[in-house]
Jmol script that loads the backbone (N, CA, C; Angstrom):
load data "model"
ATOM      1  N   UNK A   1     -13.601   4.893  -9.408  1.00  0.00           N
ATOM      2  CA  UNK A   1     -13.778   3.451  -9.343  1.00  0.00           C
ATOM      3  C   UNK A   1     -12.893   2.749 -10.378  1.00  0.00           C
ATOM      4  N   UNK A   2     -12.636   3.778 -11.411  1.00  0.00           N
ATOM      5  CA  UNK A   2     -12.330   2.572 -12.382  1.00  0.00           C
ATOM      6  C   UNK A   2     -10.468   2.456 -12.043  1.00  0.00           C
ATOM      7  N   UNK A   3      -9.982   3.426 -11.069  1.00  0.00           N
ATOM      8  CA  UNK A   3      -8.630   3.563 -10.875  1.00  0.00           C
ATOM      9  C   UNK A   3      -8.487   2.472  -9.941  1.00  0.00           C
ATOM     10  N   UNK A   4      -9.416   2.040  -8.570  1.00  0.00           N
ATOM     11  CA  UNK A   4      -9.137   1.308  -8.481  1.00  0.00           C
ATOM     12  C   UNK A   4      -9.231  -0.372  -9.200  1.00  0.00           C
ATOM     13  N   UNK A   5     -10.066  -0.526  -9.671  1.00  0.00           N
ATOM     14  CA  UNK A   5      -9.743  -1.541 -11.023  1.00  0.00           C
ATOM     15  C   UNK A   5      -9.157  -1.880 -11.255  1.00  0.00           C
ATOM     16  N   UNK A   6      -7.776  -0.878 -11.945  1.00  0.00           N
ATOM     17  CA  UNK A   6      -6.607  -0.902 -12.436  1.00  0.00           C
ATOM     18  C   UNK A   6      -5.663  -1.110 -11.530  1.00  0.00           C
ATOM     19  N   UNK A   7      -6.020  -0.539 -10.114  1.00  0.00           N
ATOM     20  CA  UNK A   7      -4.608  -0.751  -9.209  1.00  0.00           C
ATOM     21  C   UNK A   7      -4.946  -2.536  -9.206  1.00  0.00           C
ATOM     22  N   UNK A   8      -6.336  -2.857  -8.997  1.00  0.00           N
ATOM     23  CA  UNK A   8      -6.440  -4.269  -8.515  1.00  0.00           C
ATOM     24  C   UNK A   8      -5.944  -5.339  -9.375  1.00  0.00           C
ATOM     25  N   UNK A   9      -6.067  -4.574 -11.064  1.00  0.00           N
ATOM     26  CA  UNK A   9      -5.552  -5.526 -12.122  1.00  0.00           C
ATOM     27  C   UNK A   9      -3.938  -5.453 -12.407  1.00  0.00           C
ATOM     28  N   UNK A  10      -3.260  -4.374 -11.659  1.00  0.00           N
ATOM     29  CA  UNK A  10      -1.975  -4.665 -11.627  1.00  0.00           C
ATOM     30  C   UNK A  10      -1.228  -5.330 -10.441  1.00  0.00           C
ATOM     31  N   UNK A  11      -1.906  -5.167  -9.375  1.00  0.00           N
ATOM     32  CA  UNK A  11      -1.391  -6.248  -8.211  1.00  0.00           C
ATOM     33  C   UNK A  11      -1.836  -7.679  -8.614  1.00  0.00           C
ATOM     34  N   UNK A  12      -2.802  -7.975  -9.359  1.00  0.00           N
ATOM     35  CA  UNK A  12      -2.608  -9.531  -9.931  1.00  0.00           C
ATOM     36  C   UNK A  12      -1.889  -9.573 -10.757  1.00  0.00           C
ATOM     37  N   UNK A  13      -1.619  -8.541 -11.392  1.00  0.00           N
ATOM     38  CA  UNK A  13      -0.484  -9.155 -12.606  1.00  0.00           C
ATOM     39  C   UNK A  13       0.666  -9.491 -12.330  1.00  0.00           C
ATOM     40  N   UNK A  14       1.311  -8.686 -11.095  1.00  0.00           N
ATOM     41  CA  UNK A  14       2.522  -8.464 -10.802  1.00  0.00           C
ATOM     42  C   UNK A  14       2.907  -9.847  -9.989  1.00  0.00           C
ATOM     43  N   UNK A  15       1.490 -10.502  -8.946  1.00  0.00           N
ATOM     44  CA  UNK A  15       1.592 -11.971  -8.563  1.00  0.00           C
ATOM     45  C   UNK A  15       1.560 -13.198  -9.481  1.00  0.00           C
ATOM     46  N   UNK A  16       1.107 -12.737 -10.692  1.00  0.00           N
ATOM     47  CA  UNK A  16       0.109 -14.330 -11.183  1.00  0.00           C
ATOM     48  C   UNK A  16       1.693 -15.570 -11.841  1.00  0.00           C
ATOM     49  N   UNK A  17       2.626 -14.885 -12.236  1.00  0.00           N
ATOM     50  CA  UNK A  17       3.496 -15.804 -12.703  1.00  0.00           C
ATOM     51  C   UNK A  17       4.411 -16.084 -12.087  1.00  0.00           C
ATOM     52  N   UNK A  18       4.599 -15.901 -10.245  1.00  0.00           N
ATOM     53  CA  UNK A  18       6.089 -16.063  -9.461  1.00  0.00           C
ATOM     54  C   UNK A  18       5.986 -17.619  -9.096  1.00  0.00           C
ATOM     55  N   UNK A  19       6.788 -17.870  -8.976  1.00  0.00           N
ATOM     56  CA  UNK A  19       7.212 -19.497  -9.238  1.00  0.00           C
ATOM     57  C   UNK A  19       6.975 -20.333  -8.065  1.00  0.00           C
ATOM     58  N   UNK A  20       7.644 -19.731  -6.757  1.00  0.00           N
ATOM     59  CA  UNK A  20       7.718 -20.738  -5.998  1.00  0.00           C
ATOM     60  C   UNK A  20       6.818 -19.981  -4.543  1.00  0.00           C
ATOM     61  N   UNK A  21       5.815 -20.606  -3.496  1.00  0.00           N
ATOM     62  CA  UNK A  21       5.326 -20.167  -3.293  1.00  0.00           C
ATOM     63  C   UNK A  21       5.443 -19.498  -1.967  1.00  0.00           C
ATOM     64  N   UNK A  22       6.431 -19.885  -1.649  1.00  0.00           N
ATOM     65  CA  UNK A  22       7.592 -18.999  -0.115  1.00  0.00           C
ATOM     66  C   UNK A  22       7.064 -17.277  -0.966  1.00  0.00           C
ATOM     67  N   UNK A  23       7.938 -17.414  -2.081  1.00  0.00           N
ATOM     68  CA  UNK A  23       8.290 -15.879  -2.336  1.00  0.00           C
ATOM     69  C   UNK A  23       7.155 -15.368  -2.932  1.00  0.00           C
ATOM     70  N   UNK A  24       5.770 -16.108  -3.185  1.00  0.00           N
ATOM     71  CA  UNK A  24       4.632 -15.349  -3.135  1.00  0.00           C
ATOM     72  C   UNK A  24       4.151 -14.651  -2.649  1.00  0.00           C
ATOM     73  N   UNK A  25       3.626 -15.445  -1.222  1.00  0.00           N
ATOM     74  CA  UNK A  25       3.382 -14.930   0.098  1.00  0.00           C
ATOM     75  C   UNK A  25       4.160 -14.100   0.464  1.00  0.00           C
ATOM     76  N   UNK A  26       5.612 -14.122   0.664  1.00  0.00           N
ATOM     77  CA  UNK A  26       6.481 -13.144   1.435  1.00  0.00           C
ATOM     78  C   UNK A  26       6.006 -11.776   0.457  1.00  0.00           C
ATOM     79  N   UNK A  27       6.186 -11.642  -0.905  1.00  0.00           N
ATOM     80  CA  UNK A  27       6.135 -10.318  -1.403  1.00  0.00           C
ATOM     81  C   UNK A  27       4.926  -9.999  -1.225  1.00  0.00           C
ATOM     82  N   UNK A  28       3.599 -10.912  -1.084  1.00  0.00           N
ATOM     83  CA  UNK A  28       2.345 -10.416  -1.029  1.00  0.00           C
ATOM     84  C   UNK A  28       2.175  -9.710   0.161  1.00  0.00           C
ATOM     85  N   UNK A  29       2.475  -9.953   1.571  1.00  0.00           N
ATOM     86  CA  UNK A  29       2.838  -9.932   2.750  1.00  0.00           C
ATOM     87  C   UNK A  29       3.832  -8.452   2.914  1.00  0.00           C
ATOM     88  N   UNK A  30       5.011  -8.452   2.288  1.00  0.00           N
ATOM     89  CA  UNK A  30       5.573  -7.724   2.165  1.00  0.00           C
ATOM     90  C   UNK A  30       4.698  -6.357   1.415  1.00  0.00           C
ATOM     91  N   UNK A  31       4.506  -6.608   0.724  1.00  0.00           N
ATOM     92  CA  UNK A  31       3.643  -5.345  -0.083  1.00  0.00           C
ATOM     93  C   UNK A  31       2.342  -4.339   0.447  1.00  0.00           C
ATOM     94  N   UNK A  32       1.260  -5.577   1.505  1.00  0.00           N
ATOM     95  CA  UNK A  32       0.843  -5.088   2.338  1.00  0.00           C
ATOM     96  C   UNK A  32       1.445  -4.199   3.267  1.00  0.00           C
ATOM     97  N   UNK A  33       2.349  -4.837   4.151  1.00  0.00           N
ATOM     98  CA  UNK A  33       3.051  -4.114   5.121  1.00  0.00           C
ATOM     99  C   UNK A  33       3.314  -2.779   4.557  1.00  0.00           C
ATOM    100  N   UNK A  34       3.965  -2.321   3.001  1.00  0.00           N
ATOM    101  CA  UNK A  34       4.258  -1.015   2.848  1.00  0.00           C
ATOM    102  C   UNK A  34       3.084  -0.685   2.632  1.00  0.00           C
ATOM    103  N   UNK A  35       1.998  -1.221   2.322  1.00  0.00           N
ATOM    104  CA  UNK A  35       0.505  -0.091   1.948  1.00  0.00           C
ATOM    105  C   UNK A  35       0.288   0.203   2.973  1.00  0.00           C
ATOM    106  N   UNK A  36       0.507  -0.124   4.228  1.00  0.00           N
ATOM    107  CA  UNK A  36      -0.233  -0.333   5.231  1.00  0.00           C
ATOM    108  C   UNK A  36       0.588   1.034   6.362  1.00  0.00           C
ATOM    109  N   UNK A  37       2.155   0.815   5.942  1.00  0.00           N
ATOM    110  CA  UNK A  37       2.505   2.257   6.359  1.00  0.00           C
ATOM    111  C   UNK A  37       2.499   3.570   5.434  1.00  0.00           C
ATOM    112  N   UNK A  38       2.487   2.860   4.283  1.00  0.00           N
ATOM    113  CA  UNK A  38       1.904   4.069   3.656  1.00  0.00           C
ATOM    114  C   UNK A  38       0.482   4.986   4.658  1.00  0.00           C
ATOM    115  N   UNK A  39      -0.246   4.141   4.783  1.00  0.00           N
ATOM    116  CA  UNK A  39      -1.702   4.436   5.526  1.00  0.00           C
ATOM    117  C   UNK A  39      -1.371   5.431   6.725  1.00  0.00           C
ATOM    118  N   UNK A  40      -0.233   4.376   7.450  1.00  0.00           N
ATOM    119  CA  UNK A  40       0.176   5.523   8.576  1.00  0.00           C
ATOM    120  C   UNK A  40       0.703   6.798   8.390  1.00  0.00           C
ATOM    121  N   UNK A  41       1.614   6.980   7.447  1.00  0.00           N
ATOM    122  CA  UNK A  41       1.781   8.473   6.691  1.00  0.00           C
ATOM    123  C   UNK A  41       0.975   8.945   7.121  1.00  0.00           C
ATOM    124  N   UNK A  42       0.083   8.853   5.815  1.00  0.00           N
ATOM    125  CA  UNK A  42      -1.200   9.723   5.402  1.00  0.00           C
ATOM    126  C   UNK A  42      -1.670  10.033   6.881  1.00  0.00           C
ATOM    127  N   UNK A  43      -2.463   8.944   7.518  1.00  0.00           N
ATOM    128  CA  UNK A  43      -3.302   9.688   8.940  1.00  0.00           C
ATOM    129  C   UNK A  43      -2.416  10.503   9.940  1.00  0.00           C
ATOM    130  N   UNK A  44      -1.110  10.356  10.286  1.00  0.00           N
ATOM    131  CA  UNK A  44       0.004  11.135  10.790  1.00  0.00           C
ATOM    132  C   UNK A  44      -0.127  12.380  10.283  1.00  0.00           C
ATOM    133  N   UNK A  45      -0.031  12.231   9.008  1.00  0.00           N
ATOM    134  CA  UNK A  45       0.095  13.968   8.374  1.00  0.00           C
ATOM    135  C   UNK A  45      -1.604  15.018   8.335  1.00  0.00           C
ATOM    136  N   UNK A  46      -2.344  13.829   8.308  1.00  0.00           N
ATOM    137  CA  UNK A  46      -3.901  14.261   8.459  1.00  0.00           C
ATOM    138  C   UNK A  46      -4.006  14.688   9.536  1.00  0.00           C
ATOM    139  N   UNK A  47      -3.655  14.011  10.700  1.00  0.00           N
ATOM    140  CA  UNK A  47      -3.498  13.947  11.863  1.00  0.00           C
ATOM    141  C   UNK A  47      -3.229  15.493  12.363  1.00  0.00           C
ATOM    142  N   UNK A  48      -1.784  15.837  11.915  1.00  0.00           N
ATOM    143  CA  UNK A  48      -1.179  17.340  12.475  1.00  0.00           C
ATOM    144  C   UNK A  48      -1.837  18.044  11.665  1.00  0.00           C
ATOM    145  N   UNK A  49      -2.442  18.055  10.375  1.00  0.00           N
ATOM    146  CA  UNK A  49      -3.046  19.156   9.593  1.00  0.00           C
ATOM    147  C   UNK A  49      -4.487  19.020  10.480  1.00  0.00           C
ATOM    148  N   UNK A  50      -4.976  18.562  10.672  1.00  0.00           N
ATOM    149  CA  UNK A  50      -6.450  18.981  11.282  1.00  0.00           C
ATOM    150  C   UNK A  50      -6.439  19.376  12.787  1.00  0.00           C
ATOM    151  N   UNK A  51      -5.459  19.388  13.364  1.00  0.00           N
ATOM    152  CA  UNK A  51      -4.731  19.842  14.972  1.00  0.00           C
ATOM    153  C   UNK A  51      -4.420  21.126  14.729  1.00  0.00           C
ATOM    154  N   UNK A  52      -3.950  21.350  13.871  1.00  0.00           N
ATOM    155  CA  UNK A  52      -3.379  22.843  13.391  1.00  0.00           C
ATOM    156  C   UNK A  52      -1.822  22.866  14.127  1.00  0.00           C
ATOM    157  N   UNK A  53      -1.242  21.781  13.709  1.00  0.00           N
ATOM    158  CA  UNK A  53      -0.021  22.102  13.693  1.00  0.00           C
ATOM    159  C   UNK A  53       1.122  22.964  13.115  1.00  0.00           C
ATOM    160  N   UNK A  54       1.838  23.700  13.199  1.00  0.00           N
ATOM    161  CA  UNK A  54       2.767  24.341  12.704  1.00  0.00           C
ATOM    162  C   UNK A  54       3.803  23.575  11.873  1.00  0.00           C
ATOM    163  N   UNK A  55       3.698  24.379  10.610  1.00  0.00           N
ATOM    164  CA  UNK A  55       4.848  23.197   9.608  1.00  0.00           C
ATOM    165  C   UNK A  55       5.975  24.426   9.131  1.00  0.00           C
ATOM    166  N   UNK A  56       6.678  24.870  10.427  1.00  0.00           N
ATOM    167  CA  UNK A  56       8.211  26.123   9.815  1.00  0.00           C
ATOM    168  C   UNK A  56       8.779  25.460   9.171  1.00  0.00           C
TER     169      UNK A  56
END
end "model"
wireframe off; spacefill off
backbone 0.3
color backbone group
């Protein structure tokens, strides 16, 4: 619990002082989008490991 905490207190930090508010949103937006394929990774690779895929 307390790791996420820390992830949550560094994604505000990394927003709280950008200036103009186009490029807020876009990086906030933007940043999702990579967590979000990050996500797809992970279940892709979960995905073939619990199928019993072959990894030669």
């Amino acid at each position: 619990m307390n790791t996420l905490l820390l992830i949550q207190e560094i994604y505000h930090e990394g927003f709280k002082n950008l200036g103009n508010l186009f490029y807020k949103n876009y990086l906030k937006a933007f940043a999702w989008f990579g967590f979000s394929m990050y996500g797809v990774v992970i279940y892709a690779f979960l995905f073939r490991l619990s199928t019993g895929f072959v990894f030669d």
